[in-house]
C-alpha positions as a LaTeX table, in Angstrom:
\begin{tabular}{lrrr}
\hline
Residue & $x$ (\AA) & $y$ (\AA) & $z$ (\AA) \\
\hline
Unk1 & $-57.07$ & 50.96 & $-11.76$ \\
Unk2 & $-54.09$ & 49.62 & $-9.43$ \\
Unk3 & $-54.48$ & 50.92 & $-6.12$ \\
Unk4 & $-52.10$ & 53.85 & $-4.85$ \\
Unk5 & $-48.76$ & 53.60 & $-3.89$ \\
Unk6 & $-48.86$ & 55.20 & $-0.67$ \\
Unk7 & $-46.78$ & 56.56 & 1.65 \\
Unk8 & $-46.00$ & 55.69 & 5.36 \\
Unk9 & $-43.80$ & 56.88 & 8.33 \\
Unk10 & $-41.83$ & 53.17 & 7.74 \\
Unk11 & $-41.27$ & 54.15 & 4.14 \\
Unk12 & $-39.86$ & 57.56 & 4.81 \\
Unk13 & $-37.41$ & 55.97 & 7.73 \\
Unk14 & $-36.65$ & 53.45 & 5.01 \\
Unk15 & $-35.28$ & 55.53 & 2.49 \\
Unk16 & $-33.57$ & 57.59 & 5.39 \\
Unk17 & $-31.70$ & 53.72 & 5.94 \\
Unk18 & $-31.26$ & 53.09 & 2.33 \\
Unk19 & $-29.63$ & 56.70 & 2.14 \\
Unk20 & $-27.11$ & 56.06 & 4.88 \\
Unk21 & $-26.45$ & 52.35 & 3.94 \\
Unk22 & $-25.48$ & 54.21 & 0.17 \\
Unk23 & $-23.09$ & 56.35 & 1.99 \\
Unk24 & $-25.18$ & 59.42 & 0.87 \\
Unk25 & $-24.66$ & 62.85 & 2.92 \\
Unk26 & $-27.53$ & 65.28 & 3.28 \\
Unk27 & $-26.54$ & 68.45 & 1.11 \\
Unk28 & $-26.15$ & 71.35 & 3.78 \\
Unk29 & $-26.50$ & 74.30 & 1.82 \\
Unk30 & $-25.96$ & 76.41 & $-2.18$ \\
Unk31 & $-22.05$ & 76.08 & $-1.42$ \\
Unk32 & $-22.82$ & 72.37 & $-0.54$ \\
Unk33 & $-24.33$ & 72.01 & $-3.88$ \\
Unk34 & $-22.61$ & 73.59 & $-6.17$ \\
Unk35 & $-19.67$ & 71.82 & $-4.86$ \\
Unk36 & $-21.26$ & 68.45 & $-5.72$ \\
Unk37 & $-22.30$ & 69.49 & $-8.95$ \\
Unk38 & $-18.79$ & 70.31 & $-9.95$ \\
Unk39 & $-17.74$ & 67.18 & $-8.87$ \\
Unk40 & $-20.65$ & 65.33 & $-10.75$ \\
Unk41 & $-21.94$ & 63.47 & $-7.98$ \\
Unk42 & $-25.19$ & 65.31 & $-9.17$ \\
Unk43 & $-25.90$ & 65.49 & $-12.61$ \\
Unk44 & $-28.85$ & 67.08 & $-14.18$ \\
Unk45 & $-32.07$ & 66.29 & $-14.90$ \\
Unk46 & $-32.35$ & 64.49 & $-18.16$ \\
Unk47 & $-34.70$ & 66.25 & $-19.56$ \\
Unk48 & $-36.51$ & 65.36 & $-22.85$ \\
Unk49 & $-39.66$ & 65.53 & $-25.09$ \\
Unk50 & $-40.91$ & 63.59 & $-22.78$ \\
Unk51 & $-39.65$ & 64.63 & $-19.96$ \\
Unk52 & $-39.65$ & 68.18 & $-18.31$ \\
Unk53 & $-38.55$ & 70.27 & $-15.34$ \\
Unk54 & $-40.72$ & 72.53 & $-13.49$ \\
Unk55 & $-39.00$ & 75.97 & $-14.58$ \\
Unk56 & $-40.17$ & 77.24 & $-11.10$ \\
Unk57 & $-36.65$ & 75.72 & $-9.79$ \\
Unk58 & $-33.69$ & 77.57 & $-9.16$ \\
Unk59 & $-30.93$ & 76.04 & $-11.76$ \\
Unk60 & $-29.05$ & 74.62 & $-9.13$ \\
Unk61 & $-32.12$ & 72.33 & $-7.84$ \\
Unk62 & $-32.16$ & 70.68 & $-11.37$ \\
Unk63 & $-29.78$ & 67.93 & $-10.75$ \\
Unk64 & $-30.28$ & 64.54 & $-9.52$ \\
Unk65 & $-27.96$ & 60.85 & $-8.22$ \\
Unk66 & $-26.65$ & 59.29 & $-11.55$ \\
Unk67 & $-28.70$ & 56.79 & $-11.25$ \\
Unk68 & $-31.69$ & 58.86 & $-10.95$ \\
Unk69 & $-31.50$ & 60.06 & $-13.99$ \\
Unk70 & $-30.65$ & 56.57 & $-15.44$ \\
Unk71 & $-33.93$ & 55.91 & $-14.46$ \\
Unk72 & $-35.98$ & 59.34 & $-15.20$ \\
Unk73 & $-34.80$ & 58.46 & $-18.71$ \\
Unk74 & $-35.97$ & 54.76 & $-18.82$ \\
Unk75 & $-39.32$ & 55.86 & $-17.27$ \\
Unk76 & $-39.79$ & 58.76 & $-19.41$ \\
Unk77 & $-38.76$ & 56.35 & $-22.56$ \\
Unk78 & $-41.43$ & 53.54 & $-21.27$ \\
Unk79 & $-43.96$ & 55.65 & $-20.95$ \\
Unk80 & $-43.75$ & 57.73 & $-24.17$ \\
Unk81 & $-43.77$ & 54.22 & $-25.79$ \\
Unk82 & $-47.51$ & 53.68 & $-24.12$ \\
Unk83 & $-48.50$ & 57.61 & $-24.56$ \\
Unk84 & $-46.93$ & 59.17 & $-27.36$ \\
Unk85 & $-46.75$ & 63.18 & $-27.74$ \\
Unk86 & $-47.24$ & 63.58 & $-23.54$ \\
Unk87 & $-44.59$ & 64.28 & $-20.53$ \\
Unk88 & $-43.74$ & 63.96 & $-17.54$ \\
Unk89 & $-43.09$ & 66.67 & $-15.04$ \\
Unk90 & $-39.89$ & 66.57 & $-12.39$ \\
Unk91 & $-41.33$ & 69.07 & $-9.91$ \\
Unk92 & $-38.52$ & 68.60 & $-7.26$ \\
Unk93 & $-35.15$ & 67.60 & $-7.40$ \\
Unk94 & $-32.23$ & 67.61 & $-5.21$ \\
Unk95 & $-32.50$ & 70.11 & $-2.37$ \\
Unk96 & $-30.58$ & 71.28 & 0.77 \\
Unk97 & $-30.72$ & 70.90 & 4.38 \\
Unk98 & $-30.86$ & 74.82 & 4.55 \\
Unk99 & $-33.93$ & 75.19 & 2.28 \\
Unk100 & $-35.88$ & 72.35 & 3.66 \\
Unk101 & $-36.23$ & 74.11 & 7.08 \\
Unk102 & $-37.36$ & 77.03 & 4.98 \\
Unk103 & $-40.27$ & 74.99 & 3.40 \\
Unk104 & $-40.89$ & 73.16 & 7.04 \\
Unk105 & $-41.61$ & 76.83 & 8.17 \\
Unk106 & $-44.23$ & 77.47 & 4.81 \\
Unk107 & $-45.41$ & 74.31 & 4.61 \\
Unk108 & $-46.43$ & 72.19 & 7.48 \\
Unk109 & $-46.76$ & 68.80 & 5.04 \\
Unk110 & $-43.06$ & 69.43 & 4.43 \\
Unk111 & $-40.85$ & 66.61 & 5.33 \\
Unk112 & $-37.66$ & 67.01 & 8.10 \\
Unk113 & $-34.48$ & 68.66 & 8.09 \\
Unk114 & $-32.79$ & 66.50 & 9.78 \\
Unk115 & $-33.31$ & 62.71 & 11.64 \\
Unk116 & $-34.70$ & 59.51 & 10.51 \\
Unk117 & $-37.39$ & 60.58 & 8.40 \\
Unk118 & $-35.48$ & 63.89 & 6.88 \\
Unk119 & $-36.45$ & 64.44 & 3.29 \\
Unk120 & $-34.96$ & 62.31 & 0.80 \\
Unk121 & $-34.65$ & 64.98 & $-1.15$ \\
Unk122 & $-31.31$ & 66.13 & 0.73 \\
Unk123 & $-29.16$ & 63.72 & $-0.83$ \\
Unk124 & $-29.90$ & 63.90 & $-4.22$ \\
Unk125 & $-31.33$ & 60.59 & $-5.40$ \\
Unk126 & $-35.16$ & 61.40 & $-4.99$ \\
Unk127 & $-37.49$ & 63.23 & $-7.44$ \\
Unk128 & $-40.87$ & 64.23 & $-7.55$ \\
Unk129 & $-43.21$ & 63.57 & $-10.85$ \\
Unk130 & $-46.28$ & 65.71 & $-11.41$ \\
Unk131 & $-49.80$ & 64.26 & $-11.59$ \\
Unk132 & $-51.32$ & 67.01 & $-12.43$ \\
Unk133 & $-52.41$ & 66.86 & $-16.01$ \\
Unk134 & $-52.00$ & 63.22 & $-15.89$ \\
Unk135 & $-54.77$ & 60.95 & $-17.70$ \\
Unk136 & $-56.52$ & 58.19 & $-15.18$ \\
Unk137 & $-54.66$ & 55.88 & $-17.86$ \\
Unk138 & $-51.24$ & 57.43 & $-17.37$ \\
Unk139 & $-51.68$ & 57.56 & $-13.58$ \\
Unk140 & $-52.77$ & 53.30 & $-13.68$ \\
Unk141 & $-49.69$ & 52.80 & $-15.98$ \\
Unk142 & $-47.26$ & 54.56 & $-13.69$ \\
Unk143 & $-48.26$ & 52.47 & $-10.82$ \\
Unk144 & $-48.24$ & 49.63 & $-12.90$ \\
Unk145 & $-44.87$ & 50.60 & $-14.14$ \\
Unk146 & $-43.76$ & 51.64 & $-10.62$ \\
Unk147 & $-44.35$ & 48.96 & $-7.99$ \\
Unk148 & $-42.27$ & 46.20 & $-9.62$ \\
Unk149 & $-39.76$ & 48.43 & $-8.97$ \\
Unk150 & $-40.47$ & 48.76 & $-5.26$ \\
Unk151 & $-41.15$ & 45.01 & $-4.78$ \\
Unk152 & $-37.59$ & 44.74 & $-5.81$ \\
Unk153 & $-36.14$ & 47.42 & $-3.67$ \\
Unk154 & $-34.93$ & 49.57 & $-6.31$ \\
Unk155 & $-37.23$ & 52.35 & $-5.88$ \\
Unk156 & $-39.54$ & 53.71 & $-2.94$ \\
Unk157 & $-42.67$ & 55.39 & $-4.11$ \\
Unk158 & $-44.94$ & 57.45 & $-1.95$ \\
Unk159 & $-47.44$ & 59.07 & $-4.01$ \\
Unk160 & $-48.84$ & 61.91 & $-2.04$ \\
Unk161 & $-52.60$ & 63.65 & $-2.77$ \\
Unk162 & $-51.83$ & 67.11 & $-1.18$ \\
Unk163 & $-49.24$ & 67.71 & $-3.61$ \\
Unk164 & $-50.70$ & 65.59 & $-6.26$ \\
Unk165 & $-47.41$ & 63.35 & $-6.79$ \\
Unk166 & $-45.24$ & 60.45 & $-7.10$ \\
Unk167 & $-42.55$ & 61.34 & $-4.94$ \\
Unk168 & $-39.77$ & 58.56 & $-6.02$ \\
Unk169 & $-36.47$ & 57.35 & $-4.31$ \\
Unk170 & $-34.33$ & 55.54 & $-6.30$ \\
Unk171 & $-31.29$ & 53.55 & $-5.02$ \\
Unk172 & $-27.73$ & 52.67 & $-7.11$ \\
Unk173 & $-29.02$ & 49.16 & $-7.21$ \\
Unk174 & $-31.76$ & 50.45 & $-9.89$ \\
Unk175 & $-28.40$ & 51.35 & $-12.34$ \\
Unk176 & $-24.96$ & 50.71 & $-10.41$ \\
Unk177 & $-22.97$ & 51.35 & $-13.75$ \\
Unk178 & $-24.59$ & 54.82 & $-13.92$ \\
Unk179 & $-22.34$ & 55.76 & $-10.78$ \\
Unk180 & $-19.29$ & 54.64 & $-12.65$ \\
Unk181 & $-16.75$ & 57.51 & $-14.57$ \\
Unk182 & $-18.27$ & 60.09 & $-12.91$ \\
Unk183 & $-15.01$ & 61.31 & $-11.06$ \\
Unk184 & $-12.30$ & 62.77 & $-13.06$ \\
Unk185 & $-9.36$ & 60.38 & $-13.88$ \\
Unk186 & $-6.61$ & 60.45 & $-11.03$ \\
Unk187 & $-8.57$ & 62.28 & $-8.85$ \\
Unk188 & $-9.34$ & 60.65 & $-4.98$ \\
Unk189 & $-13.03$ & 59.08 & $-4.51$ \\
Unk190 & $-15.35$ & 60.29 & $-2.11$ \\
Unk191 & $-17.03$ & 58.28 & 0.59 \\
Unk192 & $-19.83$ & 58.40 & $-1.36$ \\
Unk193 & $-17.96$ & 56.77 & $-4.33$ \\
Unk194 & $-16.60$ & 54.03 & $-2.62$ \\
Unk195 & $-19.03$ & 52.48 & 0.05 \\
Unk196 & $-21.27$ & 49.16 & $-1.19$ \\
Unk197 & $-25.00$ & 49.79 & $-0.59$ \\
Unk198 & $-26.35$ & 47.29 & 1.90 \\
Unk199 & $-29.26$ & 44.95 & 0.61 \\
Unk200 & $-32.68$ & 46.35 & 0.91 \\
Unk201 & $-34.06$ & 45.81 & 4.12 \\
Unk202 & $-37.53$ & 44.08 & 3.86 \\
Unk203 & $-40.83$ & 46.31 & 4.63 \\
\hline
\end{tabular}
């Protein structure tokens, strides 16, 4: 069994730097959203046989980065290759600044708002996969699968035991095309479109 990826306070301030080296924004609030997802900066969740959404979340919290879902369909493709017939489960998606301080105020293992360890969440490019109902096999192969990832500085993974998950950052350097012809032809790019992400910083 590989040992756990697990979190720390430099990995959360680490994907707070790889956010703002991307050029991503924290997504205030629903208006804040919505507006994105019209814009297809957030697209949704790829879902799949082998790869569901918790129906819990509002439709609007379904969506993830581009690139994100580039890579929820690779991993969701890998691993129904090793277990055939199972899923995975997104249980969190994108979220907003304004609903994070809700869940700080329900739920004191909740990430920030706002500052250098704020919840990845907020911009879009981080998702959370279920272990609940995972095999001790499946959970060995996702780390497996996982930390090459990481070493590269692709992903981030914190897998957190409260919760029981992998929570996952992934950064455009994981699928740069993935960002490309999502902006309607003639129409301006956004910050977020055109700024180069910086080289992972080492851990």
């Amino acid at each position: 069994m590989p040992a756990p990826l697990r979190g720390s306070y430099e990995s959360l301030v680490h994907q707070n730097e790889m956010a703002d080296a991307e050029g991503l924004e924290r997504i205030l609030d629903d208006a804040d959203l919505d507006s994105r997802i019209q814009q297809r900066s957030l697209v949704p969740v790829p879902t799949s046989a082998g790869l569901q959404i918790n129906q819990e979340l509002p439709e609007n919290r379904r969506y993830c980065r581009p690139w994100t879902a580039r890579f929820l369909a690779d991993m969701a493709q890998a691993h129904g290759i090793h277990f055939p017939g199972t899923q995975l489960l997104v249980t969190s998606a994108v979220r907003t600044v304004e609903y994070q301080r809700h869940l700080r105020l329900v739920n004191g293992n909740a990430a920030a708002a706002e500052g250098d360890v704020a919840s990845p969440h907020l911009t879009g490019g981080t998702i959370d996969i279920a272990k609940h109902g995972l095999t001790q096999n499946q959970i060995a192969w996702l780390r497996s699968w996982l930390l090459p990832l990481q070493d590269a500085g692709k992903i981030d993974v914190e897998e957190e035991f409260k919760q029981a998950c992998f929570h996952i950052s992934v950064y455009k350097t994981y699928a740069p095309e993935a960002d490309q012809g999502r902006r309607k032809p003639g129409a301006p790019a956004t910050a977020e479109q055109t700024t180069d992400p910086l080289p992972p910083k080492g851990r």
